[in-house]
C-alpha positions in Angstrom: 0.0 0.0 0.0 1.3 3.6 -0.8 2.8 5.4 2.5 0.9 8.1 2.2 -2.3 5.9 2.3 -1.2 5.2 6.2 -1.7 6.6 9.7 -1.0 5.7 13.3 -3.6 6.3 16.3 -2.5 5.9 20.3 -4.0 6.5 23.9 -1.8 8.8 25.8 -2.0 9.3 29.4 -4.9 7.6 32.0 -7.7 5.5 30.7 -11.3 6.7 30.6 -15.0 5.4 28.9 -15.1 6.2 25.3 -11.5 5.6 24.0 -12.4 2.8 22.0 -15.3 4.5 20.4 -12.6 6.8 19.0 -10.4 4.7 18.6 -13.0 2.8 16.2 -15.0 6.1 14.7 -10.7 7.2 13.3 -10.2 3.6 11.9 -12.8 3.0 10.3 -13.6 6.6 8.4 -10.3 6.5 7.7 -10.8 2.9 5.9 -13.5 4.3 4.3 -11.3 6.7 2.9 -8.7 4.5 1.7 -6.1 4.4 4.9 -4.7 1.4 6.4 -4.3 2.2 10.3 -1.9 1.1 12.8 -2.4 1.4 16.5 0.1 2.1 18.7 0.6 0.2 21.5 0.8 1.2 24.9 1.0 5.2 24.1 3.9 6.5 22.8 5.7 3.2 24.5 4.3 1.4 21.2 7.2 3.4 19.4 10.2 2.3 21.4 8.9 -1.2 22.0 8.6 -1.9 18.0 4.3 -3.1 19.7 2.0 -2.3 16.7 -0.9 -3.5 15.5 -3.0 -3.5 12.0 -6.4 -2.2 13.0 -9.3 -3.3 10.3 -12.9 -3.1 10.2 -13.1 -6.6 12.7 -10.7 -5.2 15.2 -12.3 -2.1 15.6 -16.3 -3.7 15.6 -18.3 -5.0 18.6 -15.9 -2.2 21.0 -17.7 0.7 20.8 -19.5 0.2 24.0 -16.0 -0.8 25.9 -14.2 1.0 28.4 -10.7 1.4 28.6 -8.3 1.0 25.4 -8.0 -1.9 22.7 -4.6 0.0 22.7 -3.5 0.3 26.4 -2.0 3.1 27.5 1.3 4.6 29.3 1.9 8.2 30.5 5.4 8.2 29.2 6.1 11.4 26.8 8.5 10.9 24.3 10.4 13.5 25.7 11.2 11.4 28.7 13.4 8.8 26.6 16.7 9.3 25.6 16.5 10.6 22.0 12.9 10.0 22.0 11.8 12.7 19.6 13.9 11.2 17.0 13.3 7.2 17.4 9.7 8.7 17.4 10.1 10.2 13.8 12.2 7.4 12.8 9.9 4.7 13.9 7.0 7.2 11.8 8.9 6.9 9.0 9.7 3.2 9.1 6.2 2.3 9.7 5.4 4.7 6.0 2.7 6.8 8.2 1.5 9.9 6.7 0.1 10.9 10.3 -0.2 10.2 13.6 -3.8 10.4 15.2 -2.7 11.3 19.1 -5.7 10.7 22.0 -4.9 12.1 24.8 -5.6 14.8 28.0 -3.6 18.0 28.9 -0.2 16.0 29.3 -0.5 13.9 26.5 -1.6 16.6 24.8 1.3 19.1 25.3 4.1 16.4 24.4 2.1 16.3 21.0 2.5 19.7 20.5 5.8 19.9 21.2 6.2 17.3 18.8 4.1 18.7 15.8 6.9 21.8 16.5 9.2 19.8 15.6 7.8 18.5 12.2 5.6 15.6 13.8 2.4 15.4 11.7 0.0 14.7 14.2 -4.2 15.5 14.9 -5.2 15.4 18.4 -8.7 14.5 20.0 -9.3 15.7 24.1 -10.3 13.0 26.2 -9.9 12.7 30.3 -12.7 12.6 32.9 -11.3 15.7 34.6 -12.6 18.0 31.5 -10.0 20.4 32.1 -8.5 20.3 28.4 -8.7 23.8 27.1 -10.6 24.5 23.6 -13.5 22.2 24.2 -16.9 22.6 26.1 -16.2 18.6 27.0 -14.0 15.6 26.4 -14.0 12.2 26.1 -14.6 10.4 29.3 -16.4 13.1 31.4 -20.1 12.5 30.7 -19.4 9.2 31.9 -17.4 10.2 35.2 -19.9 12.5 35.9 -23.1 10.0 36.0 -21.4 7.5 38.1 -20.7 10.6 40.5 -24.3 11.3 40.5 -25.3 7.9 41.1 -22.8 7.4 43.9 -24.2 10.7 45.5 -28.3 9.6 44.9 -27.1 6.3 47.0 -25.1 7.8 49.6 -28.1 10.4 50.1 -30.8 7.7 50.6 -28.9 6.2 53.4 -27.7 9.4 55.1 -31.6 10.4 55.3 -32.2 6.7 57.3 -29.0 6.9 59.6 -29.1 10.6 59.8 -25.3 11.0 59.1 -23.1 13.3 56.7 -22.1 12.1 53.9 -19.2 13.3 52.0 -17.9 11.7 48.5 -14.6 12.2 47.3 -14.1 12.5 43.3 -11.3 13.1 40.9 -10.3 16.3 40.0 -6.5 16.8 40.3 -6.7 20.5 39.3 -10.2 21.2 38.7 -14.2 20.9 40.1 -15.7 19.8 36.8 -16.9 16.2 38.2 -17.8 17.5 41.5 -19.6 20.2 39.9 -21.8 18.9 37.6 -22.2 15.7 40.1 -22.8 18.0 42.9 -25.7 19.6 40.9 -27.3 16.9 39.6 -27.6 15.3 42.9 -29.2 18.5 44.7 -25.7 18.9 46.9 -25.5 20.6 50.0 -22.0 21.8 49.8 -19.3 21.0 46.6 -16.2 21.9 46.9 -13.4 22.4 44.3 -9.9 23.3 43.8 -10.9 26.5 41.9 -11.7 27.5 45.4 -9.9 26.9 48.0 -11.4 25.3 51.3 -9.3 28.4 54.0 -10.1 28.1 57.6 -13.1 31.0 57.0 -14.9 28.7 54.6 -14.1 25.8 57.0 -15.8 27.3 59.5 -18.9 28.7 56.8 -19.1 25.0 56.0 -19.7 23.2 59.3 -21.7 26.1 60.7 -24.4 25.3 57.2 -24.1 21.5 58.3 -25.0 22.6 62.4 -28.0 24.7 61.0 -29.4 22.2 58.5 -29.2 19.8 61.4 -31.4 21.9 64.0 -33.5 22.7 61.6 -34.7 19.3 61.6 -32.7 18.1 58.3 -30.5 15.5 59.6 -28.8 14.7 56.9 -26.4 16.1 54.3 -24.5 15.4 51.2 -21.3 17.1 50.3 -19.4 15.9 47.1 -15.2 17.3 47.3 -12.7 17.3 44.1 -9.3 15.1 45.3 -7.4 18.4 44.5 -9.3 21.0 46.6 -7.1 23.1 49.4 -7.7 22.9 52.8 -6.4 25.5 54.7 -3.8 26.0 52.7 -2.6 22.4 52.0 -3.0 19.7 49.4 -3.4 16.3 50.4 -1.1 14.2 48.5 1.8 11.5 48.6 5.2 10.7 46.8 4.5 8.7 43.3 8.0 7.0 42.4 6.2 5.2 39.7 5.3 7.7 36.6 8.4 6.8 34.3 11.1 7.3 37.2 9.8 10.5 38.0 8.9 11.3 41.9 7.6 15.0 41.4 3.4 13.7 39.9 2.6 13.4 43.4 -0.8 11.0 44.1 -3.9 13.3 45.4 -6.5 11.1 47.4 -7.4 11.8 51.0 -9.1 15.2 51.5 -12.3 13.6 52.0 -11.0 12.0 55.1 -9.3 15.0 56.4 -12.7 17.1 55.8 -14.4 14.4 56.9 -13.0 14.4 60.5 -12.9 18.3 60.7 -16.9 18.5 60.1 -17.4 15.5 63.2 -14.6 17.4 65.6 -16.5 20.8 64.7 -19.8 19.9 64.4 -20.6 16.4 66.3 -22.4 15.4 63.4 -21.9 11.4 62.4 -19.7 11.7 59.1 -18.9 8.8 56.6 -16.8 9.5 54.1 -17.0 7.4 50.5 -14.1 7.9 47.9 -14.9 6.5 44.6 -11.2 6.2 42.7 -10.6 4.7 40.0 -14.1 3.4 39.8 -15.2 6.7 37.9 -12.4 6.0 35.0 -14.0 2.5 33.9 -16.8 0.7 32.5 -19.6 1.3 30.0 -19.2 4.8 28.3 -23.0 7.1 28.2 -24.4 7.7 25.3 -23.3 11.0 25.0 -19.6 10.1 25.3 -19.8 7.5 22.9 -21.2 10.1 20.2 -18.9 12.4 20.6 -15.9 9.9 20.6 -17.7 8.8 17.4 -17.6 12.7 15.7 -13.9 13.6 17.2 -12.8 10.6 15.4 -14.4 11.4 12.0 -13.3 15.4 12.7 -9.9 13.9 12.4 -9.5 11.7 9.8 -11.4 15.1 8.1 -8.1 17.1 9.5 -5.3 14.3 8.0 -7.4 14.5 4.7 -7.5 18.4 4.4 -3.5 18.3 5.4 -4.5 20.6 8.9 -1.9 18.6 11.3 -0.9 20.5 14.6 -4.9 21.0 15.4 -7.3 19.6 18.0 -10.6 18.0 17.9 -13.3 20.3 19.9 -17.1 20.7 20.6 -17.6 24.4 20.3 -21.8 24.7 21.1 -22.8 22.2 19.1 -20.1 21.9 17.0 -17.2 19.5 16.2 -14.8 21.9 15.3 -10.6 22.1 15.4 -8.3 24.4 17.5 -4.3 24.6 17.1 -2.2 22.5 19.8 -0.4 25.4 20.3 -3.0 27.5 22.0 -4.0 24.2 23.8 -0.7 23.1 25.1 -0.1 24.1 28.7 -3.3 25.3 29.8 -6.2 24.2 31.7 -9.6 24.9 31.9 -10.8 25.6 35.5 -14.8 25.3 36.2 -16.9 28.4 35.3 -18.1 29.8 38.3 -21.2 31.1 36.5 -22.0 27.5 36.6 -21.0 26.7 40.3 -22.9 29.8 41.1 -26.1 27.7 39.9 -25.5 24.6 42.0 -24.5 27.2 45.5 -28.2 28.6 44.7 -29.0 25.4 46.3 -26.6 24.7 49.0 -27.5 24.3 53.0 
């Protein structure tokens, strides 16, 4: 087959629902359109481990409902290998691709920037449960995250009403509120907090005093929902990760629930339970609504490699599938509006 009738696709950085309806929606339009496609094992691993595979109409049926990655996945960045960059374009070039299809979150992301600046052909779709990509109203993965947060929350509320207890959920959100948001506000609530703001010793003390009134007012029960990254009093509760490619400085965040979680029963009395869901919100079945829009990043981008537009970005603008450049995508994240946490305080206490 002619070289230029070739292109690679690989899963960069943590798993999430919806990755292999992209990674099928990319394969087969670009079949359709004449490409053969070769996945990339393992993220950008798949280049200095020589792990490939052909992906054709049978590999890539039946998955579209499958969480994870047909693929796997790494968080390694080329730039962390010796020469990387290069064995990366030499691999490219071995392999007779004519681009690389790159799915991926903020990290994943920004090391495919870097290497589209340095000659890399590459199309990037946005994908990662945290929703903090910039460019895009929502990525792959979040929809998903965001229902089993709700669904946790509707089940912790019904037994904190029958033993009259707090209950307090931890989610994911390393830098941002998204989940706990949009959780938060499905579930009706009472408190959600968020790394966008910072949990100081004022809004400590705001928080418990809400949970006191609710409580002699005759509700005796509450729901608060808290984002793994969110401050309290001016620290972030985290521990050494030796694991991420040799590196020690990605610390792990997990464990502000439990520190909350004791501050609210030492200030307040109140019975608190505290639930952290983990990894459980980064597998399984994919919602509708990520599957479709897995489905249209992957045809936006085989649409990109066919119209020569390399060094741009899959994005929902509206209700639109539109591109942005890398470059103004690189490096940045998207906090929460607050417009939108603003909706779901309306409701808090």
């Amino acid at each position: 087959m002619d070289s230029k009738k070739k292109i690679g696709i690989l899963t960069g950085g943590g798993d999430c629902p919806g990755l292999n309806a992209a990674i099928r929606a990319t394969a087969k339009t670009a079949i359709k359109s004449g490409y053969e496609v070769t996945g990339i094992n393992h993220g950008w691993s798949g280049f200095f481990e020589d792990d490939y595979e052909i992906l054709d109409r049978y590999r890539t049926s039946g998955i579209i409902d499958r969480g994870g990655t047909i693929l796997g996945t790494s968080r390694l960045s080329p730039f962390q290998v010796e020469n990387g960059p290069q064995r990366v374009f030499d691999e490219f070039q071995r392999l007779g691709l004519k681009a690389l299809v790159v799915v991926g979150g903020e990290g994943t992301l920004s090391a495919t920037n870097r290497m589209s600046q340095m000659g890399l052909p590459v199309v990037g779709i946005p994908k990662t449960i945290d929703n903090d990509v910039a460019g895009t109203n929502f990525t792959i993965g979040f929809q998903t995250a965001v229902q089993i947060a709700t669904d946790a929350l509707d089940r912790l509320r019904s037994t904190a009403e029958s033993h009259h207890r707090v209950m307090l959920l931890e989610v994911m959100g390393r830098h941002t509120g998204w989940i706990a948001t949009y959780a938060g506000m499905a579930n009706g609530a009472d408190a959600i907090l968020i790394p966008e703001i910072p949990l100081d010793k004022g809004k400590v003390e705001e928080l418990c005093q809400m949970l006191k009134k609710r409580n002699q007012k005759g509700v005796t029960f509450s729901v608060v929902v808290v984002a793994e990254g969110t401050e309290v009093e001016g620290k972030t509760i985290q521990r050494p990760n030796p694991d991420i490619a040799g590196k020690t400085d990605t610390p792990i965040l997990g464990g502000v629930g439990n520190v909350i979680g004791g501050i609210i029963e030492d200030k307040t009395g109140l019975e608190t339970r505290v639930t952290t869901l983990g990894y459980v919100q980064r597998g399984g079945i994919p919602v509708a609504y990520d599957r479709s829009l897995a489905t249209a990043f992957g045809v936006k981008a085989v649409e990109l490699i066919e119209e020569g537009k390399y060094g741009e970005m899959t994005a929902l603008r509206g209700n639109r599938i539109v591109s942005v450049p890398l470059e103004k995508v690189a490096g940045k994240t998207k906090l929460v509006n607050l417009n939108i946490y603003r909706v779901a305080e309306i409701f808090f206490g």
